[in-house]
C-alpha positions in Angstrom: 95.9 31.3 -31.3 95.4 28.2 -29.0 94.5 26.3 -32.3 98.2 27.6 -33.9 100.0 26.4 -30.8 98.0 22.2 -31.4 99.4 22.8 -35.3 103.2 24.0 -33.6 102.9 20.8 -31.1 101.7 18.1 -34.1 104.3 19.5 -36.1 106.9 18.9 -33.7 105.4 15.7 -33.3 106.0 14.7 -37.1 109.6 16.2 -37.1 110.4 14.1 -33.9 109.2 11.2 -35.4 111.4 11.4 -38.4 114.5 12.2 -36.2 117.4 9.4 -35.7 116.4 6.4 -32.9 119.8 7.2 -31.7 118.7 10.6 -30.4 115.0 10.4 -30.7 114.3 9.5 -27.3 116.9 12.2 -25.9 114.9 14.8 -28.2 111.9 13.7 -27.1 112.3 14.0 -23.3 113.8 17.8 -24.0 110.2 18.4 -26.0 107.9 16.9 -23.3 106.8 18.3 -20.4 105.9 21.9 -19.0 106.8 23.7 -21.9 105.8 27.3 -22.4 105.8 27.8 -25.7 106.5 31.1 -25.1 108.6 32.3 -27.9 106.2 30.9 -30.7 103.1 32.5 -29.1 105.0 35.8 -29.3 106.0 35.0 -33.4 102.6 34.2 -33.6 101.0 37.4 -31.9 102.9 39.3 -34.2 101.6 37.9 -37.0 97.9 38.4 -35.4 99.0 41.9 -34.7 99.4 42.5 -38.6 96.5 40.1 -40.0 93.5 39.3 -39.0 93.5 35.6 -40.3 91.7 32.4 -38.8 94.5 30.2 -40.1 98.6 30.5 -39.8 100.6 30.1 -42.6 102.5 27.0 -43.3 105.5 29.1 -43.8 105.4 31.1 -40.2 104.5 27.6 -38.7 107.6 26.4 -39.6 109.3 29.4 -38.5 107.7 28.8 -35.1 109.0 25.1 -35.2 112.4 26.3 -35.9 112.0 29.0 -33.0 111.0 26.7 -30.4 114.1 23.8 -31.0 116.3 26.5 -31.4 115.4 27.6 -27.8 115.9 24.2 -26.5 119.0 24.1 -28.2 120.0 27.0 -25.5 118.2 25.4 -22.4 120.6 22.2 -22.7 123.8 24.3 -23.1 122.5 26.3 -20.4 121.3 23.4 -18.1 125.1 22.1 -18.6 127.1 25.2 -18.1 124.7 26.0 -14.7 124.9 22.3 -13.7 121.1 22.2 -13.4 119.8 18.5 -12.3 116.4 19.5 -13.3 114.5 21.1 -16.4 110.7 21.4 -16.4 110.2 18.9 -13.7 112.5 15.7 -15.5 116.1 14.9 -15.0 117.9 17.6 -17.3 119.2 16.2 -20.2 123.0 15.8 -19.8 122.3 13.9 -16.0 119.8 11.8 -17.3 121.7 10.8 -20.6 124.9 12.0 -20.5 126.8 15.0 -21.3 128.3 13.6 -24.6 124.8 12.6 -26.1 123.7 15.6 -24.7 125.8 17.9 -26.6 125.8 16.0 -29.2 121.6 16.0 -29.3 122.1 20.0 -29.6 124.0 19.6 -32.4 121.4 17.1 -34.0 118.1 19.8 -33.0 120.6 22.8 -34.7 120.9 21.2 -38.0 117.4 20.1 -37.7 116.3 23.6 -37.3 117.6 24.6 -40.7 116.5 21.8 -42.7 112.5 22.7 -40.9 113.1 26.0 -43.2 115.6 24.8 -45.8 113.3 26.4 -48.3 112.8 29.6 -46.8 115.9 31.5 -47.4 114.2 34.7 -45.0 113.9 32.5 -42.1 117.1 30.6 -42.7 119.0 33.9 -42.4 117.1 35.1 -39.7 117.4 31.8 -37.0 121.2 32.5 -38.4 121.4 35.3 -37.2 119.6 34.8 -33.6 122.2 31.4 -33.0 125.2 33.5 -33.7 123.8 36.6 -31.6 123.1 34.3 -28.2 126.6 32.9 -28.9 127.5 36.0 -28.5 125.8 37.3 -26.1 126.7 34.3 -24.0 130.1 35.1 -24.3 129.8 38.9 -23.7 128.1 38.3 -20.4 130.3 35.5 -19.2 133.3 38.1 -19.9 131.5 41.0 -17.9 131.2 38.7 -14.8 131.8 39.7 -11.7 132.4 43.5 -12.7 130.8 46.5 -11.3 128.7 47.7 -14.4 125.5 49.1 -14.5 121.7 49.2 -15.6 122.4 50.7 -19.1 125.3 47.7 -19.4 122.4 44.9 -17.6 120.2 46.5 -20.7 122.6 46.2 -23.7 123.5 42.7 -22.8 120.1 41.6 -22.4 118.8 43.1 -25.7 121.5 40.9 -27.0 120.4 37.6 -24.8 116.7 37.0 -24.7 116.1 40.1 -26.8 117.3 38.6 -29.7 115.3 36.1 -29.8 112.3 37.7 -29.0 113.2 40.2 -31.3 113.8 37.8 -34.1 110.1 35.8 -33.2 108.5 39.0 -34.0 110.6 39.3 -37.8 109.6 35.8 -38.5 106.2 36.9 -37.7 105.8 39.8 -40.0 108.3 38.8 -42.2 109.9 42.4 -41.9 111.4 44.5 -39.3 107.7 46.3 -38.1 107.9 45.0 -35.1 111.5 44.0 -34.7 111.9 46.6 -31.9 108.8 45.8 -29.8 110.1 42.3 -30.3 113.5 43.2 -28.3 112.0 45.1 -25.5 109.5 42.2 -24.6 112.8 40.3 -24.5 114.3 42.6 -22.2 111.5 42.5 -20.1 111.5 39.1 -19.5 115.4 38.9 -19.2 114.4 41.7 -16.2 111.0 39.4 -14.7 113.3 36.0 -14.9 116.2 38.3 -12.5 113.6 39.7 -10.3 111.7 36.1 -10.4 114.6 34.0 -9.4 115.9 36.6 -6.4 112.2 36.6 -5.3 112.0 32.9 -5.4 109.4 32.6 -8.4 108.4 29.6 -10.4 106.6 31.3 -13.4 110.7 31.5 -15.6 112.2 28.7 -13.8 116.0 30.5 -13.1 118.2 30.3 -10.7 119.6 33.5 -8.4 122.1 31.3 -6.3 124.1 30.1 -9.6 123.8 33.4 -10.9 125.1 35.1 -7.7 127.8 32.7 -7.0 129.5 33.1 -11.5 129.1 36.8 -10.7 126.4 37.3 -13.4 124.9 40.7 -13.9 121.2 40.4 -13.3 119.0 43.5 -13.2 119.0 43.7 -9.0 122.8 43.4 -9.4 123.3 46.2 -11.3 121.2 48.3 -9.2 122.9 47.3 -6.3 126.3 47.8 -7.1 125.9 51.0 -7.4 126.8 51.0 -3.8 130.4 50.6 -4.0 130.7 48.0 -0.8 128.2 45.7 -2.8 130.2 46.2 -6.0 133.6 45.2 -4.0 131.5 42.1 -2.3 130.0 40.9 -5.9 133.6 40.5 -7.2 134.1 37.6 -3.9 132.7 34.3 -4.2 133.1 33.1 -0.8 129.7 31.9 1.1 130.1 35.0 3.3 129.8 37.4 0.5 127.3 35.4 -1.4 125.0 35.7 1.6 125.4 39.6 1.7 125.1 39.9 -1.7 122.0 38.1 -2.0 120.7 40.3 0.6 121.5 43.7 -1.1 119.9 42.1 -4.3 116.6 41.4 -2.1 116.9 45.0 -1.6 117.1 46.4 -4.7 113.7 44.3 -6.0 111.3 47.6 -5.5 113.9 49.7 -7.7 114.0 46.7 -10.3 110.2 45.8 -10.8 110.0 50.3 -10.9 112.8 49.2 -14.2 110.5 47.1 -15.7 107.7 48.8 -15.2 109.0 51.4 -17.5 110.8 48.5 -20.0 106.8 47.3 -20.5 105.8 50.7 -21.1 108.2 51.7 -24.0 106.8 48.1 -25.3 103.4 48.9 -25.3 104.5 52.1 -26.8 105.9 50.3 -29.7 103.0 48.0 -30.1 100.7 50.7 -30.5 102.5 52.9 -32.8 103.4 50.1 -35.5 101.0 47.3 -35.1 97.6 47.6 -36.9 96.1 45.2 -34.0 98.0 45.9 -31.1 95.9 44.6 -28.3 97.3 41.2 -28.8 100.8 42.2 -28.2 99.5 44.7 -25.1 98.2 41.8 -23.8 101.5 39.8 -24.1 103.7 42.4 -22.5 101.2 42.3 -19.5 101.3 38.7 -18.9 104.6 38.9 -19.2 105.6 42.1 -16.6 103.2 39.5 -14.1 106.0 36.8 -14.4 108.4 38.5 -11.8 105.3 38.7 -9.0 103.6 35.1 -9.7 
């Protein structure tokens, strides 16, 4: 697979050097350094999971492409709305550029997106679909702020945030719905190892528990500790007092949270095992991923 991820990067590299100078350089500091690559290594596991081919399609490589801008599409709306100075080490791209040419950058990697797979009607419905579903989603869980709501509610919104996409990298990577479930549930675990992470202090997701805790988002540790209802009553505040003693109680609730995912990355491997005909690649992505939360 490391071989599919240097075709994903020079690809990139072609379609950044075809993009506007008015935005290039903006597009290329938002591609450049510590990415992940996280969401095309899962399209691409789930392709290995169903083929046992040396060489990717050009078609699910482009898919890939799409994936990966799309998601950086997200991180600059995110790194705005959370006021984040920083992204993977550099200046986030609306402090460094500007929050017009920022914004309007997003637009320009969108459209770019869709004109990667302008000939592939599947894909073209399916990154679609995941744009309009983390709009959503986005929405949903700004709405739900600061209310006392629980694990099943944390679940159903995170199905619908990182799930989706997750869930739509392993469609592209069949090309069918085989693994579309597996694909959510990895989602959901990381959404889970990226609130644990940040309350924890972790690195490996690169979130934020303070900004979290001060808009009143419901994070996994939050919905586990509201059931108390003194910490539901202090997560509705945003005064520094209650911040402090909400952070606390989410510090508390971390043993009950990893138990959570624990079981998330079992109903996962699960999955993997009962549709994939090579399952041992995706097994082995739902274990590096349940490490995220404890690195």
């Amino acid at each position: 697979m490391a071989s599919w991820i240097t075709d994903l990067k020079e690809f990139l590299t072609r379609w950044l050097d075809e993009c506007d100078l008015e935005v290039r350089d903006m597009i290329r500091r938002q591609l450049s350094g510590r990415a992940k690559y996280y969401r095309p290594v899962t399209l691409f596991a789930c392709f290995q999971a169903m083929h046992k081919e040396a060489t990717i399609p050009a078609q699910v490589l482009r898919s890939a492409a799409a994936v990966e801008l799309a998601h950086n599409v997200s991180l600059i709306i995110d790194d705005i709305l959370d006021r984040s100075r920083f992204r993977r080490g550099k200046l986030s791209l609306h402090c460094r550029f500007g929050f017009l040419p920022a914004l309007m950058t997003a637009g320009y990697i969108t459209a770019g997106t869709h004109r990667i797979v302008s000939d592939d009607p599947y894909s073209i419905h399916h990154i679609g679909e995941l744009m309009q579903r983390l709009g959503v989603a986005e929405c949903l869980q700004w709405r739900l702020r600061r209310r006392a709501l629980g694990v099943e509610d944390w679940r159903r919104i995170a199905g619908e945030d990182t799930g989706s996409m997750f869930e739509i990298c392993a469609r592209l990577g069949t090309r069918d719905d085989r693994l579309r479930k597996f694909g959510q549930l990895l989602g959901i675990l990381y959404h889970g190892c990226d609130d644990v992470g940040d309350v924890r202090g972790t690195a490996a997701l690169g979130g934020g528990s303070a900004r979290d805790i001060q808009d009143g988002v419901l994070t996994l540790p939050a919905a586990i500790a509201m059931r108390n209802p003194k910490t539901a009553l202090l997560f509705r505040k945003d005064d520094p007092e209650s911040l402090e003693a909400v952070a606390k109680k989410l510090r508390l609730a971390l043993p009950e949270a990893e138990e959570y995912l624990d079981k998330i990355a079992a109903e996962a491997d699960a999955e993997a095992i009962k549709q994939a005909k090579y399952p041992e690649t995706l097994i082995g992505l739902v274990r590096y991923t349940r490490e995220l939360s404890r690195n």
